[in-house]
N, C-alpha and C positions, 0 to 999 in steps of 0.2 A: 387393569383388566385386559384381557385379551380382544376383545371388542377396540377399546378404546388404543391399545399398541397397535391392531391391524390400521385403524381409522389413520393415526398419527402416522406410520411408517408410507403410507398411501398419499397422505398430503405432503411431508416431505418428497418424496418421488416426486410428486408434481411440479412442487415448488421448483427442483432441480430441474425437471425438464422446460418449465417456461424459465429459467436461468440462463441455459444452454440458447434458448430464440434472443433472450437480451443481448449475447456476446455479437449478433450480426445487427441489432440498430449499433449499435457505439461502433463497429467497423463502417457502420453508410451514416458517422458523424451524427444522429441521430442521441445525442447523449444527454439532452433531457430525459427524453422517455426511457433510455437506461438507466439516469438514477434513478429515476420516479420504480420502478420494477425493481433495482434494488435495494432499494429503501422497502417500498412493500416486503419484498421476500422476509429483510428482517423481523420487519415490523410481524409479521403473522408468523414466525419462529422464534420470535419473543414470547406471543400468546401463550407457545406451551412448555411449561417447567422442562428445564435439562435434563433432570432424573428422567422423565418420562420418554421422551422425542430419542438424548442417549450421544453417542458421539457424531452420529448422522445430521444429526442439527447443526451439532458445531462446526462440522465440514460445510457445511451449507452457508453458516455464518461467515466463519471464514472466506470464503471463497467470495461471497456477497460484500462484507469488508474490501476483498482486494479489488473487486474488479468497481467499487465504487470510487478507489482509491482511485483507480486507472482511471476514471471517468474525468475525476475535479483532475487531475492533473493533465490530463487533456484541455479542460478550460481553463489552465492556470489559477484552479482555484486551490493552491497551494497549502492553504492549512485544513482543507477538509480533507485534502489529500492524507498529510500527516496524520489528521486525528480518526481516518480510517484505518489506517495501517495499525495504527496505535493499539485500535478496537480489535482488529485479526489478532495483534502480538498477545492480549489478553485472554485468546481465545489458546493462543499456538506459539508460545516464545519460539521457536525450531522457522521460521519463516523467513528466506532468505529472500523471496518474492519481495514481502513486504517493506523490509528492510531496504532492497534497494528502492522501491515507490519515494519510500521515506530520504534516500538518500539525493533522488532525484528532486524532488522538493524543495528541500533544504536547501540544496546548489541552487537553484532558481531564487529561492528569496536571498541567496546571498548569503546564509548561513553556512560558508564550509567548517567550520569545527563540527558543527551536528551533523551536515552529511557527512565527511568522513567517519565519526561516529556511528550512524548509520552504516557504514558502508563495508565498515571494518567487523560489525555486528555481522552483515550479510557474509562476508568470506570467513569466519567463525564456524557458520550454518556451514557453508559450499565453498571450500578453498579452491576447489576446483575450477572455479566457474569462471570462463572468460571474461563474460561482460561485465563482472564484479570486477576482475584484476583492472579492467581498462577503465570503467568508472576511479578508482581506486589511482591510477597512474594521473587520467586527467585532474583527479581533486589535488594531489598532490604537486602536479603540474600549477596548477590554478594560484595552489597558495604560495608554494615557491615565485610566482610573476608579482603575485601581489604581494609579497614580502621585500621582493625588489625594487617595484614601484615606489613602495613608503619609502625605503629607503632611501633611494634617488633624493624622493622629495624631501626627507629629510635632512639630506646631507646639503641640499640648497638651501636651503633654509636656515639650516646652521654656519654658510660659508658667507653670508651677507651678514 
């Protein structure tokens, strides 16, 4: 109904502009009260069927996914990190943002197969993009030392 699309397209807007107020607590470290805001955003763009609310929502979701993403990965909460991004890619497989979050992640727990994975996904999206190519350099950097390492150690190990 046209009632009900004006109402909806009204609360999205909204939604989106107390969004925009979230992005400056999580810049003054305030990153509770930015999850807690984007947890709500979703939570109340859940409320209304996708058919209805339309692709505006799903920008809204997205967007709410990444910068929640941004958030735990700021507190090293490393797998909410991931399983937001995860939530955005279900929204928006084309997300080179999210991809690197996820790639960032990953590196931190120590997982470089997945982040380069991740990462190689992310320059897929945006070959172009610097900070992909040097994420991209440092993982590969990372694994080559750490392939060298075992090695060492195993070649000592083998020489006793």
């Amino acid at each position: 109904s046209t009632q009900s699309t004006w109402g909806t397209t009204h609360y999205t807007k909204a939604l989106s502009e107390e969004q925009g107020t979230d992005s400056k607590h999580t810049a003054k470290q305030q990153l509770e009260l930015a999850i807690d805001r984007y947890a709500a955003c979703v939570r109340h763009l859940d409320a209304f069927p996708t058919d209805e609310v339309g692709s505006e929502a799903n920008q809204l979701r997205v967007a709410a996914y990444l910068n929640l993403a941004a958030c735990f990965l700021r507190e090293k909460k490393y797998d909410e990190t991931i399983k937001n991004c995860g939530r955005a890619l279900t929204l928006d497989g084309n997300l080179s943002k999210a991809y690197y979050r996820m790639a960032q992640a990953h590196k931190e727990k120590r997982d470089l197969p997945a982040a380069l994975e991740a990462i190689r996904r992310a320059l897929e999206i945006d070959p172009a993009d610097v900070a992909l190519k040097r994420m991209l350099k440092d993982l590969q950097q990372t694994v080559a030392a750490q392939k060298q390492s075992e090695s060492k150690l195993w070649s000592g190990i083998l020489s006793k």
